[in-house]
N, C-alpha and C positions, 0 to 999 in steps of 0.2 A: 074334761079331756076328750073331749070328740072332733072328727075330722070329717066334721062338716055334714055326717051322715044323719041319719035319724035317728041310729042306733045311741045311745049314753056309756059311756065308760061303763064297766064291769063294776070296778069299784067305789064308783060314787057316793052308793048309797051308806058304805061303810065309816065311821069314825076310824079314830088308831085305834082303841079300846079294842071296836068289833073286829078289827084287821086281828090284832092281838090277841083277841080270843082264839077267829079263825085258827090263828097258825098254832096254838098252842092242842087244840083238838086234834088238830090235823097232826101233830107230832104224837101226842096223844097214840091216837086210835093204831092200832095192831102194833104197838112198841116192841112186844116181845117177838111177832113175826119179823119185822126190824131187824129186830138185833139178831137172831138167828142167822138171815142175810146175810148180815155184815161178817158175822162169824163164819159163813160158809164162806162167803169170799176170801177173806183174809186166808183160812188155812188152805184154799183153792190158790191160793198167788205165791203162798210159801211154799205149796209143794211144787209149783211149776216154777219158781224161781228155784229152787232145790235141785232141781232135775236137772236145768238148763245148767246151773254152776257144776254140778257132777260132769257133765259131758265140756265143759274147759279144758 
């Protein structure tokens, strides 16, 4: 999947297997800073949707 360049696709070199690995590290790695994240946002979006319904 090149266009035309000299450069080679990204992915080439990789099988599904290696792709699948890839992504499963990559989910992997800082999981629990992750989830912290998601948990700040969520209770970030509750309390600003909260606020926003209070003032209806």
């Amino acid at each position: 999947m090149t266009d035309g360049g000299d450069q080679p696709d990204l992915l080439s070199d990789l099988t599904d297997l290696d792709f699948a690995r890839h992504l499963l590290v990559e989910a992997h790695n800082d999981l629990h800073g992750k989830v912290s994240r998601f948990r700040m946002l969520t209770d970030f979006s509750r309390d600003l949707l909260g606020s926003v319904a209070q003032n209806l």
